[in-house]
C-alpha positions in Angstrom: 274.6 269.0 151.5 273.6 272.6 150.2 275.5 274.5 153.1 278.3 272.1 152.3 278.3 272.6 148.3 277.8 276.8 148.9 280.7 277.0 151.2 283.1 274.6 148.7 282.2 276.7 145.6 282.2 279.9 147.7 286.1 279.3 149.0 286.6 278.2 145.1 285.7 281.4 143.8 287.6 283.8 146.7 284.3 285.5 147.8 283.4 285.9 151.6 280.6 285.2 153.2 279.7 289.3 152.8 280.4 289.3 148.9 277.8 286.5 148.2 275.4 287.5 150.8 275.3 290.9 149.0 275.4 289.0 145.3 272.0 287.5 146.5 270.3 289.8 148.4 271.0 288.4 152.2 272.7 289.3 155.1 275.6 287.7 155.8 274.8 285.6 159.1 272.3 283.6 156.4 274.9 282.5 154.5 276.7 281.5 157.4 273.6 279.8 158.6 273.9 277.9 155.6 276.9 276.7 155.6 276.5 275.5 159.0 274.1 273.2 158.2 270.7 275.6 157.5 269.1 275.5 154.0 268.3 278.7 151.6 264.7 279.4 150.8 264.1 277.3 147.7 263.5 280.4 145.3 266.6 281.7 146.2 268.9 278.7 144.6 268.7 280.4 141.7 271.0 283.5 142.5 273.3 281.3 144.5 274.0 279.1 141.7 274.3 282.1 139.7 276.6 283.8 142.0 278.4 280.8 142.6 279.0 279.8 138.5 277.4 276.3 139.0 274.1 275.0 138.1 271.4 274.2 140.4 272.0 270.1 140.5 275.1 271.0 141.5 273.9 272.5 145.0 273.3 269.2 145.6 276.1 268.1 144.5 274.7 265.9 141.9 276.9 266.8 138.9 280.1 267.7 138.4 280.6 271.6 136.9 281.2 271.1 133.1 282.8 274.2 131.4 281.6 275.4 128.4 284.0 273.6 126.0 283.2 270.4 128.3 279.5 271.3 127.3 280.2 271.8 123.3 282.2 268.6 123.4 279.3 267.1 125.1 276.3 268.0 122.6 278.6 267.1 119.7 279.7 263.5 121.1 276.1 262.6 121.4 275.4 263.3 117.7 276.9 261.2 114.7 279.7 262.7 112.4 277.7 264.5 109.8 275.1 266.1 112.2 278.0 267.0 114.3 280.3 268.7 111.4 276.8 270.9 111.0 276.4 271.7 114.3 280.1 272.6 114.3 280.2 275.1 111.6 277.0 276.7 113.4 278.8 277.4 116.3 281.6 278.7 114.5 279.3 281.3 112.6 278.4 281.8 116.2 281.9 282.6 117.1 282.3 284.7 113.7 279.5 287.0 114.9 280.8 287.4 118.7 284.6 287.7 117.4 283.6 290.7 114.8 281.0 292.3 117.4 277.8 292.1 114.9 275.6 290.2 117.4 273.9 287.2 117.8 272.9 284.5 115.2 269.8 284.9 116.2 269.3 289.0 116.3 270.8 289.1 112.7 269.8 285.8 110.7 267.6 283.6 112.5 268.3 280.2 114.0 268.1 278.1 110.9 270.1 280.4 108.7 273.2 277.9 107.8 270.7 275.5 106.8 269.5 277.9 103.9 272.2 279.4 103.0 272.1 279.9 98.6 272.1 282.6 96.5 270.2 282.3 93.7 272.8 283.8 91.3 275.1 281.3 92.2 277.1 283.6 94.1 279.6 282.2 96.8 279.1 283.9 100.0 282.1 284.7 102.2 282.7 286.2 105.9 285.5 287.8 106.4 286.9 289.4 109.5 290.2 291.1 109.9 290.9 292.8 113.3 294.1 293.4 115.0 293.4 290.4 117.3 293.2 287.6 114.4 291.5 286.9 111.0 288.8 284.6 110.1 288.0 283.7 106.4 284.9 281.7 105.9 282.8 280.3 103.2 279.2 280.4 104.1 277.2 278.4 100.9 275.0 275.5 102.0 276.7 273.4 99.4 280.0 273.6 100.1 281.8 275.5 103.3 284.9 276.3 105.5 285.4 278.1 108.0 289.6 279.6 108.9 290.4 281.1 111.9 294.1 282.5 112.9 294.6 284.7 116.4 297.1 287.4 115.6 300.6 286.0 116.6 302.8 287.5 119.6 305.4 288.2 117.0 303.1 289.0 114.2 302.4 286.7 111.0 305.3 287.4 109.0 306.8 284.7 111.9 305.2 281.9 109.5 306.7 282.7 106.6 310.4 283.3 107.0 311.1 281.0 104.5 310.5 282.7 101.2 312.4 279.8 99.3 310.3 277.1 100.4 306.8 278.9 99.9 307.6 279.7 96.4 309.0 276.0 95.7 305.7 275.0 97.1 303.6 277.5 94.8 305.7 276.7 92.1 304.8 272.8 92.2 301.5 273.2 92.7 301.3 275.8 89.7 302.3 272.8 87.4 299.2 271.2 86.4 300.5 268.6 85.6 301.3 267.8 89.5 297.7 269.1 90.3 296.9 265.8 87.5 298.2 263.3 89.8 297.1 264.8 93.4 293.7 264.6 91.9 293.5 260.9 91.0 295.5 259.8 93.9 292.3 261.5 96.2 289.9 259.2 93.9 291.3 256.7 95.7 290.5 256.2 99.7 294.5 256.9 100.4 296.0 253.5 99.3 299.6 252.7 97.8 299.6 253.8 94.2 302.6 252.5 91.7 304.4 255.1 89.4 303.1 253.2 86.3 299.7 253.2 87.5 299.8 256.6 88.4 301.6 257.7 85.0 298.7 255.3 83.2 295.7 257.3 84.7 296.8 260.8 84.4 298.0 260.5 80.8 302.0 261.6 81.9 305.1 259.7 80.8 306.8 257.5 83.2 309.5 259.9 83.5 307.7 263.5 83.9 305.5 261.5 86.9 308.5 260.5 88.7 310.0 263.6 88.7 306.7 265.4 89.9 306.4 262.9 92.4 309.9 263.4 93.7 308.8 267.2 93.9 305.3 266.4 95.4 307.0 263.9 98.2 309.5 266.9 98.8 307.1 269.3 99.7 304.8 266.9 101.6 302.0 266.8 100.4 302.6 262.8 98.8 304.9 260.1 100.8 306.8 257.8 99.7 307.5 253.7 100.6 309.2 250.8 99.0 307.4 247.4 98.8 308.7 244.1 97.7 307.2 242.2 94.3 308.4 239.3 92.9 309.8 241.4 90.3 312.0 243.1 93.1 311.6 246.8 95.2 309.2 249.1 94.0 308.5 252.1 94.8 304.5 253.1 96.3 303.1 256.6 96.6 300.3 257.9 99.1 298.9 261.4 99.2 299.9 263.2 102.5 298.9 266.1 104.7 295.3 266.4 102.7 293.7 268.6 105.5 296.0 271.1 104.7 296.5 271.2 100.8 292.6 271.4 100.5 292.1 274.0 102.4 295.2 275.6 100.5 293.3 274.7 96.9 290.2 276.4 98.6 291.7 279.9 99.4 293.6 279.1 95.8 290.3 279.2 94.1 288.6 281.8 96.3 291.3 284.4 95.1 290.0 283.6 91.6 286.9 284.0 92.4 284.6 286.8 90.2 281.2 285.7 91.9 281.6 286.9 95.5 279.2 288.2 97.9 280.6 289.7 101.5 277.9 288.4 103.3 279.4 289.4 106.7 282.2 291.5 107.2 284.0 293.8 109.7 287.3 295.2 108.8 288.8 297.2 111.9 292.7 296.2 111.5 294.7 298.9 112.3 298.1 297.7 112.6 299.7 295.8 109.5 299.5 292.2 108.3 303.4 291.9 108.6 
């Protein structure tokens, strides 16, 4: 079964019988002993596997290879939601560190460093990285945390905003706090049909200013719209739409505003521009 397994994984990875013999430190009529059927001395599985990319089961053809997403999709499946956004975000710091080049989690912070995570000034800790390959924006506080990150476009990020029109009807709406009013209470509730009356009842607007600003907010996507039959006849019923993308937008929103910032870990080694 070994000399089997190290010949597959050896013709998978286009190395000769030479190449691996010299990766492990043997000659190479050993490793075609092997493959016809000899077995390796047992301390030197190890380098094989290592040479070979596979773990040691795997020699023996007990497990399948899993790649490293495979293995990250793994420990996260076998953890319930919450415990799993946590250990998400910490390998995302991970990748934050790797990404800007300032080392291990480990080397700078310690293991358990997301866990404790506060200032004591209240301060809202960012990380921000902005190199010629992508960006990444991240708020770091224990309390409350997101992490963005955008590889640099073939064509460049001005590609994603062609539209100067639509962006600034977009802005515009969501300027009007009025329309901000009636997003909020329709996220109090867990995303169910909400009339116009209703809606016009809780936020304090007249009938008329919360149908327009629902006509807008439907427009732009971020609220949909349906028709449902009463008694009384068709009326119309409004849901709030596309929420993992408006707050994050309300996020970086407030983080320009923000006056209590601490850049807890930066690298800034752009050299090209933005657009």
């Amino acid at each position: 079964m070994i000399g089997e397994q190290i010949k597959k994984f050896r013709i998978k990875r286009g190395i000769t019988q030479e190449e691996l013999g010299s990766m492990v430190g043997v000659t190479t009529q050993a490793v075609s002993k092997w493959e016809r059927g000899g077995v390796p001395d047992a301390e030197l599985l190890p380098a094989i596997a290592d040479a070979l990319d596979i773990s040691i089961e795997m020699l023996f053809g007990r497990q399948q290879h899993q790649s490293s997403e495979d293995t990250v999709t793994g420990e996260i499946l076998a953890v319930n939601r919450e415990e799993g956004f946590r250990k998400a975000f910490s390998l995302l710091w991970a990748i934050d560190l790797g990404l800007s080049g300032l080392g291990t989690v480990k080397e700078h912070y310690g293991r358990d460093i997301l866990d404790n995570l506060k200032d004591k000034n209240g301060n809202h800790l960012y990380s921000r990285v902005s190199l010629d390959e992508g960006l990444i924006d991240a708020r770091m506080n224990t309390d409350s945390r997101y992490f963005f990150l955008m590889p640099e476009p073939e064509e460049g990020y001005s590609r994603y905003f062609d539209n100067l029109e639509e962006l600034s009807e977009t802005f515009s709406l969501l300027a009007d706090q009025d329309a901000l009013k009636i997003l909020f209470y329709m996220y109090t509730g867990c995303n169910v049909p909400m009339s116009l009356s209703l809606i016009a009842v809780k936020t304090k607007l007249a009938a008329e200013k919360a149908d327009r600003l629902l006509d807008r907010l439907c427009k732009v996507g971020v609220v949909v719209c349906t028709e449902v039959q009463t008694e009384a006849g068709s009326m119309k019923a409004y849901n709030y739409f596309n929420e993992t993308v408006l707050i994050p937008l309300l996020c970086f929103a407030k983080e320009l505003r923000d006056k209590k910032v601490i850049n807890w870990a930066i690298m800034f080694d752009r050299k090209k521009p933005l657009f």
